[in-house]
C-alpha positions as CSV (number, residue, x, y, z in Angstrom):
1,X,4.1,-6.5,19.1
2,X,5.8,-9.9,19.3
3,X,5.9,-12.0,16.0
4,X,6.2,-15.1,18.2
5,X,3.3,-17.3,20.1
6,X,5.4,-17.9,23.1
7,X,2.6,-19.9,25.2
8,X,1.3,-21.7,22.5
9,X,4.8,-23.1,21.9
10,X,5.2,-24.1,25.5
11,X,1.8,-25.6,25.7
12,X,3.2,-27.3,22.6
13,X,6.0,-28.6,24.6
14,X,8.4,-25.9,22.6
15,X,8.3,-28.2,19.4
16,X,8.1,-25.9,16.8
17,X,9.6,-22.3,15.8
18,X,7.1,-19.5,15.7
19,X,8.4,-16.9,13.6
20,X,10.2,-17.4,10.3
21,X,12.9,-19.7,11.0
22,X,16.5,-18.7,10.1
23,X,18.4,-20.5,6.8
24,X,20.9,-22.6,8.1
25,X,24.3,-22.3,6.4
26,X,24.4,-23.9,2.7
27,X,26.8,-26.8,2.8
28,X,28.4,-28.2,-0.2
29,X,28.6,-32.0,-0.8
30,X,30.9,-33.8,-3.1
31,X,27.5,-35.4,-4.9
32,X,26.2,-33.0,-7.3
33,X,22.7,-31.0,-5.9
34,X,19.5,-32.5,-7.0
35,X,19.0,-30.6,-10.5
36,X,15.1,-29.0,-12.4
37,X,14.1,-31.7,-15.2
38,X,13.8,-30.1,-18.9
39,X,12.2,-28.4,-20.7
40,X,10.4,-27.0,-17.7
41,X,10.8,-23.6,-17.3
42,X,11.7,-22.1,-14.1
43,X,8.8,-19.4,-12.6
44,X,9.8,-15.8,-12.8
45,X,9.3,-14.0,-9.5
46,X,6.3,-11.5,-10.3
47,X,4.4,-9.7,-7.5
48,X,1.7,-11.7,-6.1
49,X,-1.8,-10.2,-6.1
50,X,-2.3,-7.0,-3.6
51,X,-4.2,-7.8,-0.6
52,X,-7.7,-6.9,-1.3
53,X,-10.0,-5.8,1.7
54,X,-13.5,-6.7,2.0
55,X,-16.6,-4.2,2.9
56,X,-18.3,-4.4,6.4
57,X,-22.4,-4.8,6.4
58,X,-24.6,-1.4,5.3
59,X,-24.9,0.9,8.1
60,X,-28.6,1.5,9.1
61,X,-30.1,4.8,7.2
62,X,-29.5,8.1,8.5
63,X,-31.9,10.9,9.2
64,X,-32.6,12.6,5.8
65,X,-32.9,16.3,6.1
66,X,-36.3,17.5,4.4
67,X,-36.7,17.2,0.7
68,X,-33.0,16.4,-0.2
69,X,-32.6,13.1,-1.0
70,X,-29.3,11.9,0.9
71,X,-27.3,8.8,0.3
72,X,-26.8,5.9,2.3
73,X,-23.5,6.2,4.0
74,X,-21.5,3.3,4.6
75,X,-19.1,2.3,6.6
76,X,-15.4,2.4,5.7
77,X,-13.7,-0.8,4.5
78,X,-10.2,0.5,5.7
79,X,-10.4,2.5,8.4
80,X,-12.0,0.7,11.9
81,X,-12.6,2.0,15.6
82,X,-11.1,-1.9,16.9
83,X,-7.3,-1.4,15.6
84,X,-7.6,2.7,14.5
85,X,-7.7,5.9,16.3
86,X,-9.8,8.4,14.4
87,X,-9.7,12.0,13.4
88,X,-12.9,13.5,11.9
89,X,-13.0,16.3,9.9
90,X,-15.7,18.4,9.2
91,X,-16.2,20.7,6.5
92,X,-19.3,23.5,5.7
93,X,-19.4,22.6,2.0
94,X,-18.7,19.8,0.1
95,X,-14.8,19.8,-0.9
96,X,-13.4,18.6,-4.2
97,X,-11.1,15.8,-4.9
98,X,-8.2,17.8,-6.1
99,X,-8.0,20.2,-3.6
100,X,-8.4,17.2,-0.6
101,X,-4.9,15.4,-3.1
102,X,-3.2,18.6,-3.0
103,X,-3.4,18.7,0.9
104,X,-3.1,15.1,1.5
105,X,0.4,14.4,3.5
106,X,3.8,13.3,1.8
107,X,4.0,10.5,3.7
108,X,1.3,8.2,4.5
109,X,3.3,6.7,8.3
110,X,3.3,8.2,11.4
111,X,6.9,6.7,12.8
112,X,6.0,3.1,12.1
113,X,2.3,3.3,11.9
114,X,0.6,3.7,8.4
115,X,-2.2,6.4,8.2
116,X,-5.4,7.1,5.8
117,X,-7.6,9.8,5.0
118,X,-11.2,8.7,3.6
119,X,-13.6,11.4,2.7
120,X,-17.6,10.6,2.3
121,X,-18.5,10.7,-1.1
122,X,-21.3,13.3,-1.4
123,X,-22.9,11.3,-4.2
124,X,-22.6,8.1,-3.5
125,X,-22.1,8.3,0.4
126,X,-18.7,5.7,0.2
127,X,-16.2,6.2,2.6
128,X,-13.1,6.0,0.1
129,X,-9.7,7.1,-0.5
130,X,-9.7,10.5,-1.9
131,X,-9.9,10.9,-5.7
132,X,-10.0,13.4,-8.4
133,X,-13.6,14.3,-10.0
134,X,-15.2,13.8,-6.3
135,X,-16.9,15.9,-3.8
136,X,-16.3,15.0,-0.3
137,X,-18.8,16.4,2.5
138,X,-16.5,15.0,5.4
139,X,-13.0,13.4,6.0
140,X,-11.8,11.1,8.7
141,X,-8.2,10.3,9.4
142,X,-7.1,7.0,10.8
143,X,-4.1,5.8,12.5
144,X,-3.2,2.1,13.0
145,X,-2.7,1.7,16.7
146,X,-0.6,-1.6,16.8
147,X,1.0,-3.5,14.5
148,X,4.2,-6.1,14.9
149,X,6.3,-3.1,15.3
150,X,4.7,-2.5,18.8
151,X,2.0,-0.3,19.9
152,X,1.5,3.8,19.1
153,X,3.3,5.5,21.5
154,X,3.0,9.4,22.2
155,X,5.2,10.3,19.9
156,X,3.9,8.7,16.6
157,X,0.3,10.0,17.5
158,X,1.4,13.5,17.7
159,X,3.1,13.4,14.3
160,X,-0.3,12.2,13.3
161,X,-2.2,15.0,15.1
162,X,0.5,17.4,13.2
163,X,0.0,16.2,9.4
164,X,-3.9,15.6,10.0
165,X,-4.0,19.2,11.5
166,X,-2.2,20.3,8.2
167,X,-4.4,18.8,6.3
168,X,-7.7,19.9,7.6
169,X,-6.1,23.5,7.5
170,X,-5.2,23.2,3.6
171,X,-9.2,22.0,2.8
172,X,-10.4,24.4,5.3
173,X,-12.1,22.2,7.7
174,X,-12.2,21.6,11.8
175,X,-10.7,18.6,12.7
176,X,-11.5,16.3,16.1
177,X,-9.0,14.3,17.8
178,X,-9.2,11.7,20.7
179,X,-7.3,12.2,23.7
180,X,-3.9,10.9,23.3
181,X,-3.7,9.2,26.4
182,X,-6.3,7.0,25.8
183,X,-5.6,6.0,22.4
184,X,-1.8,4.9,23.4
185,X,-3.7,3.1,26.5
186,X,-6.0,1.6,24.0
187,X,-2.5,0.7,22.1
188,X,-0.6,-1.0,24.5
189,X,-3.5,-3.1,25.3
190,X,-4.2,-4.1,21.8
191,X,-0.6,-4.5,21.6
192,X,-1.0,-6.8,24.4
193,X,-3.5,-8.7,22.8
194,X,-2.2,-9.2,19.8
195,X,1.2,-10.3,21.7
196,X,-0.6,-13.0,22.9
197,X,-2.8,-14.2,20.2
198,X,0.1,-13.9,17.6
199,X,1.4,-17.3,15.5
200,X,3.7,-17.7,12.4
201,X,4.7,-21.2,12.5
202,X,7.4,-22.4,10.1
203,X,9.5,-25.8,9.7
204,X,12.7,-26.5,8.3
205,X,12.7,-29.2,5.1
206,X,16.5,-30.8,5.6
207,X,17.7,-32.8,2.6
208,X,18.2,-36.2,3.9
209,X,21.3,-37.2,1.1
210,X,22.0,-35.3,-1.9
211,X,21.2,-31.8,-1.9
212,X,19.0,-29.4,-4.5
213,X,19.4,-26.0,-6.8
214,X,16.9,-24.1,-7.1
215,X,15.4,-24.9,-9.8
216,X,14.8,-28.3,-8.7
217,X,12.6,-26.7,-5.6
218,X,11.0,-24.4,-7.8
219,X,10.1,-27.6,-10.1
220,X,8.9,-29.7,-6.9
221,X,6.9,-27.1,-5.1
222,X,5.0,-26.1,-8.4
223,X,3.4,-29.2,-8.5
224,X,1.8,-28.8,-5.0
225,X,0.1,-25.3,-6.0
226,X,3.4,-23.2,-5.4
227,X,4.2,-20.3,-7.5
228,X,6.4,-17.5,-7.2
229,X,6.4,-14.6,-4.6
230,X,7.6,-10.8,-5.0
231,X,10.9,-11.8,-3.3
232,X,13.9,-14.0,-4.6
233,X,14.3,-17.3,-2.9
234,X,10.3,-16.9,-1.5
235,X,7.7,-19.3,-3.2
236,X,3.7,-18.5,-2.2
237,X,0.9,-21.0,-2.3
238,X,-2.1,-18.5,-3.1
239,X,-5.1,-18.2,-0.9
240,X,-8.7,-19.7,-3.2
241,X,-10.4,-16.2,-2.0
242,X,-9.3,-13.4,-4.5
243,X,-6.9,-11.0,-3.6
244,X,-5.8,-12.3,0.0
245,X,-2.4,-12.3,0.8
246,X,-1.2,-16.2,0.8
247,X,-1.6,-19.4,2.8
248,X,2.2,-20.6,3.2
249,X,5.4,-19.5,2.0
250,X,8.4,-21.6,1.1
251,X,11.5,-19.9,1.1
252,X,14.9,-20.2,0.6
253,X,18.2,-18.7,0.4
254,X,17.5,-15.1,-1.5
255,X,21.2,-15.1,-2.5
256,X,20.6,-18.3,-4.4
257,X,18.1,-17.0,-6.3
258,X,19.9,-14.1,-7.2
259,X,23.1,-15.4,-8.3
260,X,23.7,-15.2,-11.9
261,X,23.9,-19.2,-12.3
262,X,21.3,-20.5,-9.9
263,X,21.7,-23.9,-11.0
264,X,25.5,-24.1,-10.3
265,X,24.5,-23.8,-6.2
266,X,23.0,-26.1,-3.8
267,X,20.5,-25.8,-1.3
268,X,20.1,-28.0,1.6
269,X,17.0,-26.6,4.0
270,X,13.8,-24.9,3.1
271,X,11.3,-23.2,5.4
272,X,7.8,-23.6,5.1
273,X,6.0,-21.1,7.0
274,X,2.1,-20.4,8.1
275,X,1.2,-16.5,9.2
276,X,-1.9,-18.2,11.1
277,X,-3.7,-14.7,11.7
278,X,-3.5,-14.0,8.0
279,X,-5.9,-16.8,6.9
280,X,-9.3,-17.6,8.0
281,X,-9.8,-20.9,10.3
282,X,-12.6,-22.1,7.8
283,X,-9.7,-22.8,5.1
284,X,-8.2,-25.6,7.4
285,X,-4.4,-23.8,6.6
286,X,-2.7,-25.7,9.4
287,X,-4.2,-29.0,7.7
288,X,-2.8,-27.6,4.4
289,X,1.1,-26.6,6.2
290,X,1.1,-30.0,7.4
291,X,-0.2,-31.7,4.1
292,X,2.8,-29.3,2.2
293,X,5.3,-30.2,4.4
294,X,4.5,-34.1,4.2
295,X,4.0,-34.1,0.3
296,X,7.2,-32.0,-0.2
297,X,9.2,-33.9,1.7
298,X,8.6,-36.9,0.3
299,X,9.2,-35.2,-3.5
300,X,12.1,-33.7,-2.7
301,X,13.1,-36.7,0.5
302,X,13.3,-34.2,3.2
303,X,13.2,-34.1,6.9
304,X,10.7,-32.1,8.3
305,X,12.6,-30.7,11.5
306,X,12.0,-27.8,14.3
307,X,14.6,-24.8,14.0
308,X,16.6,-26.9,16.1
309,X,16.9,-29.6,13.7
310,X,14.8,-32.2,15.8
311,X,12.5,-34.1,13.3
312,X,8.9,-34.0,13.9
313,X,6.4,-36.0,14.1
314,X,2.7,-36.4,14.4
315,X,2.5,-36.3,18.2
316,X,4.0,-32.8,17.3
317,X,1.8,-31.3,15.7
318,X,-1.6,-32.3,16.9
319,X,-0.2,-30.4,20.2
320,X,-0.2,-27.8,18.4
321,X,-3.6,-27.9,17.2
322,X,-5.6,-28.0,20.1
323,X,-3.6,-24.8,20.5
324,X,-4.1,-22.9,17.9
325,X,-7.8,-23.7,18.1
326,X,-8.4,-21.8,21.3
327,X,-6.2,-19.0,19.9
328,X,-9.0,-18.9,16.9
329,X,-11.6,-18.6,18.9
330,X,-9.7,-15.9,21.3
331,X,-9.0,-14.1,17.8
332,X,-12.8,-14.2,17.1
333,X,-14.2,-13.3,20.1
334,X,-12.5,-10.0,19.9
335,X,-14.1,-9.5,16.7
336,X,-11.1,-10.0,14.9
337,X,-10.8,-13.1,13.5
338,X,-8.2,-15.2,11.5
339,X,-8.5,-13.9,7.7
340,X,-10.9,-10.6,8.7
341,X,-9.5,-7.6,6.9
342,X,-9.0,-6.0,10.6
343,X,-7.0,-9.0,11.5
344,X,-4.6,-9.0,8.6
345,X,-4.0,-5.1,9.1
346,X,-2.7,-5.7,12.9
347,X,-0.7,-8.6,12.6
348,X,1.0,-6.8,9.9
């Protein structure tokens, strides 16, 4: 799968870098860079919150067999027929949590594709990732069929088909498979989709005169919501909906951050990036990239430039607004839209 929006940029008129742009060399200038006030402390780059997944609607009641009073049974929240193929494993009696953990494959990938097993809570009837002190009355194994890697291909799926197989063997239980032609068909053309419908956008911030350490960006973007990311030299400003992955990122050189004196180096470009499919459209975040890049700019007097260094302005991006407003509503109308759990698991 592409991380670029290739037509949206030419419809655009080729303006602005999809993709995370590239750190332009750090040049030294006989001013001093830009320096953090005191006593302000710089942020420590912890881990940001996990991406948290929300639950689809209840599934309609099921037919209850006579006088045992069955649970409703859910749908999962992780595993979905739009971006998974599924394996479904039956079983004659109701299998415990540790002997489902002690079957449970090494690795949870199939070549570049993550996997999960779910088994059906017998008590509660949850689809949920298997645990000790539970009884399980039936598994099902997906396999994500796209992702930015590219689509499944025939390979990956049979190492699927191999450590499901095992794993069904271990718990005693029959276990069904699609077809592997049709699920790399339905690959490549979700691959194709998502090709299509794909956008990270991302600016470069240019110092104009004297340049900055980075402290002194750590300082300035704090006071526009920034904090810091899991990664030296990546700043996050965190999504208002709990446990979603962020809105932008501003990053800079990770050797930077890493060197034992920070302070004594200079920076002289940011990039300030928007993973479009990983935020719903609701949250205006392309109002909020623009809004961060015009406020942090003028804090830390910036140009705000393309990856060719061309400085944009508003004619620039309200091209690529009408844009990225049909690619919302394409995104939606395959029932996976900007921000849905299934949306942020393929354009992963």
């Amino acid at each position: 799968m592409s991380v670029t929006l290739t037509q949206l940029l030419a419809m655009a008129g080729g303006i602005l870098l999809a993709g995370v742009v590239a750190h332009g060399a750090w040049q030294a200038r006989k001013a001093g860079p830009k320096r953090a006030l005191p006593p302000m402390e710089e942020p420590s780059f912890d881990a940001p919150p996990a991406v948290a997944e929300a639950a689809h609607e209840d599934a309609p009641l099921e037919v209850t067999l006579p006088a045992v009073a069955r649970p409703l049974r859910r749908p999962s929240a992780r595993i979905d027929a739009l971006i998974d193929a599924i394996a479904t494993i039956s079983v004659e009696q109701p299998v415990s949590g540790e002997l489902a953990l002690q079957h449970q494959p090494g690795s949870r990938r199939a070549g570049t594709k993550p996997l999960q097993i779910e088994g059906l809570n017998a008590a509660t009837g949850d689809w949920e990732l298997l645990a000790p002190g539970q009884r399980y009355s039936e598994f099902q194994a997906g396999l994500k069929m796209a992702n930015r890697s590219g689509p499944l291909n025939e390979i990956e799926y049979s190492e699927f088909v191999q450590k499901i197989q095992a794993f069904a063997d271990g718990i005693g239980g029959f276990v069904q498979f699609p077809d592997m032609l049709d699920v790399v068909a339905r690959a490549r053309e979700l691959d194709h989709f998502a090709a299509s419908h794909d956008a990270q956008l991302a600016l470069l911030l240019r110092a104009k005169a004297a340049a900055w350490t980075p402290g002194f960006v750590q300082q300035a973007a704090a006071r526009h919501g920034f904090v810091a990311g899991a990664l030296p030299g990546r700043l996050v400003l965190p999504s208002g909906e709990e446990g979603a992955p962020p809105v932008l990122t501003l990053q800079f050189d990770a050797q930077a951050a890493l060197a034992e004196d920070p302070e004594a180096l200079s920076l002289r470009e940011l990039t300030l990036a928007l993973d479009v499919p990983q935020t719903p459209a609701e949250q205006e975040p392309f109002a909020l990239w623009q809004e961060s890049a015009r406020a942090l700019s003028r804090d830390l007097e910036a140009e705000v430039c393309d990856d060719r260094g061309q400085v944009l302005g508003l004619h620039a991006f309200a091209a690529i607004d009408v844009e990225l407003k049909k690619l919302y509503e394409a995104l939606a109308e395959r029932d996976l839209a900007a921000g849905s759990p299934a949306a942020r698991r393929l354009f992963s």
